[in-house]
C-alpha positions as CSV (number, residue, x, y, z in Angstrom):
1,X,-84.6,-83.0,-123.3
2,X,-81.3,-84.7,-123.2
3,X,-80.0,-87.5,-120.9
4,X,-76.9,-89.2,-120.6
5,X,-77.3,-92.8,-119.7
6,X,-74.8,-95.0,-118.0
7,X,-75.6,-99.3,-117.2
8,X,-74.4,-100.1,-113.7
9,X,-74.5,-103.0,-111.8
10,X,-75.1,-100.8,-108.8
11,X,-75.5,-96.9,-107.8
12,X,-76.9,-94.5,-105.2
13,X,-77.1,-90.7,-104.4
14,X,-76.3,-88.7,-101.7
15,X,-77.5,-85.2,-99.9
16,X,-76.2,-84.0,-96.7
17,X,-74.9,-87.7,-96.1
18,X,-77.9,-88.9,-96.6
19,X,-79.1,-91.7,-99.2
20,X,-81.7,-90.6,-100.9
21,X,-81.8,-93.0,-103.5
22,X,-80.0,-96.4,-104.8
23,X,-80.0,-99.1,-107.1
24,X,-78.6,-102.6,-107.9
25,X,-78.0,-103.4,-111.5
26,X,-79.7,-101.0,-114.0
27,X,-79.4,-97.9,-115.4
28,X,-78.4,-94.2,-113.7
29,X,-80.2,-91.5,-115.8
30,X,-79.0,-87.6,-116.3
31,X,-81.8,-85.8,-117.5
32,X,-82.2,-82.3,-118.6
33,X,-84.9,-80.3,-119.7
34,X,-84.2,-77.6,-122.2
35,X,-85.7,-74.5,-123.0
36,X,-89.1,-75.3,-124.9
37,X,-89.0,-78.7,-124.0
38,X,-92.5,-80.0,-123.5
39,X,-94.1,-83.3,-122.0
40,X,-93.9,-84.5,-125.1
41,X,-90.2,-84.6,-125.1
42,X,-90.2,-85.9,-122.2
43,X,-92.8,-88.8,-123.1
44,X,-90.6,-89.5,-125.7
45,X,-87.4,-89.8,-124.1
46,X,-88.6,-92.3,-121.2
47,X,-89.7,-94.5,-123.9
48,X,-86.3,-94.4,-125.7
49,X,-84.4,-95.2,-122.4
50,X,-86.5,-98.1,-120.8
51,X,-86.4,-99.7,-124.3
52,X,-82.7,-99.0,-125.3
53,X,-81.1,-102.7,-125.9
54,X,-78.2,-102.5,-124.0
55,X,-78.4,-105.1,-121.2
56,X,-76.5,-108.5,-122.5
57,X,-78.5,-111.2,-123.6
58,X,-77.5,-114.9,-123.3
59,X,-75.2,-115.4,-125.9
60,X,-72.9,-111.7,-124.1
61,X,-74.6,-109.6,-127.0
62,X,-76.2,-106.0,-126.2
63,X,-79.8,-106.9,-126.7
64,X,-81.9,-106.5,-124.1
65,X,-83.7,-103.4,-122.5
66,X,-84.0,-102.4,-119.1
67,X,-87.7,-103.8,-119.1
68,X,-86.1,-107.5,-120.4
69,X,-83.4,-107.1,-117.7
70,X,-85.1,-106.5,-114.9
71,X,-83.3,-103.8,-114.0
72,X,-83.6,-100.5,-112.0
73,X,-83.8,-96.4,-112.8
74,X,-81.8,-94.4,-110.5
75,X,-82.6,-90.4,-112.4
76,X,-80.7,-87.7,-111.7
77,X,-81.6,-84.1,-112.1
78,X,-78.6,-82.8,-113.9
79,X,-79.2,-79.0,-115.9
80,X,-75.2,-79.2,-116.3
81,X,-76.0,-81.2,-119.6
82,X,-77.4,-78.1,-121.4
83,X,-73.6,-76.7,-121.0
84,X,-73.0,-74.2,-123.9
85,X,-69.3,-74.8,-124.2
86,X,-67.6,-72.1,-126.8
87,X,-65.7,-70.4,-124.2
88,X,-63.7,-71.3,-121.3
89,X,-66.6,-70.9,-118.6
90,X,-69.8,-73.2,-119.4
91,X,-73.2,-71.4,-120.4
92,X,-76.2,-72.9,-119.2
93,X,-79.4,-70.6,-121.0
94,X,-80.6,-73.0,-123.5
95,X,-81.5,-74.6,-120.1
96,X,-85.2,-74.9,-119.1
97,X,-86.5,-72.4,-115.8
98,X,-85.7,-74.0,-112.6
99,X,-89.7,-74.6,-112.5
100,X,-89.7,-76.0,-115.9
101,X,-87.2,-78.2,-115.6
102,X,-88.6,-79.7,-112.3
103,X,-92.0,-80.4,-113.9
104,X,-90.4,-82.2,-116.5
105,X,-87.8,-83.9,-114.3
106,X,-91.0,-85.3,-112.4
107,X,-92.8,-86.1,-115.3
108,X,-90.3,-87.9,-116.9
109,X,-89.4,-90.0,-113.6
110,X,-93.4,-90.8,-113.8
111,X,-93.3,-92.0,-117.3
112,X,-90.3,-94.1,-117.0
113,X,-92.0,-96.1,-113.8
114,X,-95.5,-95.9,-115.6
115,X,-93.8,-98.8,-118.0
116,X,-92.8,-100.6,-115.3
117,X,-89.6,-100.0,-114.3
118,X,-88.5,-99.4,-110.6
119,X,-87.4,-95.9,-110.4
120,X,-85.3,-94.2,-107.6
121,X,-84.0,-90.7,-108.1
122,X,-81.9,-87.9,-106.4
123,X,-83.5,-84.7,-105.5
124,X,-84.0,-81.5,-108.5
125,X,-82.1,-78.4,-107.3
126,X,-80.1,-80.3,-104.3
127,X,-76.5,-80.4,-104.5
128,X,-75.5,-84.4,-105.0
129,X,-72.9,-86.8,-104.7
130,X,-73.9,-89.7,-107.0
131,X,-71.9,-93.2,-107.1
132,X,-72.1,-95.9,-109.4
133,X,-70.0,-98.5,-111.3
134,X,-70.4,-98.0,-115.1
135,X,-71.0,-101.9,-115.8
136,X,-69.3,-102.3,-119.5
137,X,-69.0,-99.5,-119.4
138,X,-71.6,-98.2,-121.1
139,X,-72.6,-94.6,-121.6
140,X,-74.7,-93.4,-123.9
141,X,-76.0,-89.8,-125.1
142,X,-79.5,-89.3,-125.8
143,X,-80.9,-85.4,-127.4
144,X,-84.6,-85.4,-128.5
145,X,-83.8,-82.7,-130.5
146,X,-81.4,-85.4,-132.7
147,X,-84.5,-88.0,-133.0
C-alpha cells in the first residue's frame, strides 16, 4: 500500500457540496492499495502513520506522533498514487481492483481508529474536492513495499 501523508492544522472533504468529512489539526491521509496488497500491508501501514514523530514537541522539534498530539485522521481514497509514470499519460494497473482496494481502504481506516485515533474520511470511488493547510509543511511518502 502506499500513502502520502500531509500534517495540517485543519482539513475537510467534499462530494456534491457536501462535507463529508473534516478535521482540526492532524494529519490528511492518501492511501492506496496496490495490486497484491493484503491486510497485512495494510495493518502495517496504520501502525507506521499513527506512530510517525512528526507533531512538534515542546522544545519546536518533530517528535511526537499523532497518538502524543492528539490529533485527527482525515483518509482519503486516492488510487492516483499507484500512477505508472514512463510516458506522458499516467498508468494506473499496478493498482488494486476497485473491490480490493475498497476493502483495504476500509480496513485500513479501521486499524488506524482501532489505536485510538479519531478518523474521518472522504468516500472510495466518489469524485472529491479535499482542502487542507499543510501545517510545516509537512509531507511525507510512505510505500510498504520500501519497509
Amino acid at each position: 500500500m502506499r500513502a502520502l501523508v500531509q500534517r495540517t492544522s485543519g482539513a475537510s472533504v467534499t462530494v456534491d457540496d457536501n462535507v463529508v468529512g473534516q478535521i482540526g489539526p492532524g494529519l490528511v491521509i492518501f492511501v492506496c492499495a496496490m495490486r497484491d496488497d493484503t491486510e497485512a500491508e495494510s495493518a502495517w501501514l496504520a501502525s507506521k502513520v499513527v506512530k510517525l514523530r512528526i507533531f512538534r514537541d515542546e522544545e519546536g522539534r518533530m517528535n511526537r506522533s499523532l497518538l502524543e498530539a492528539g490529533g485527527s485522521a482525515l483518509i482519503v481514497s486516492q488510487f492516483t498514487l499507484a500512477a505508472e509514470t514512463r510516458g506522458n499519460r499516467p498508468g494506473f494497473s499496478s493498482a488494486a481492483t476497485p473491490a480490493d482496494g475498497e476493502r483495504l481502504y476500509e480496513h485500513f481506516k479501521a486499524q488506524v481508529q482501532e489505536q485510538g485515533v479519531s478518523v474521518n474520511s472522504g468516500i472510495f470511488g466518489a469524485e472529491m474536492k479535499v482542502s487542507l493547510v499543510n501545517d510545516g509543511p509537512v509531507t511525507i511518502w510512505l510505500d510498504t513495499a520500501r519497509r
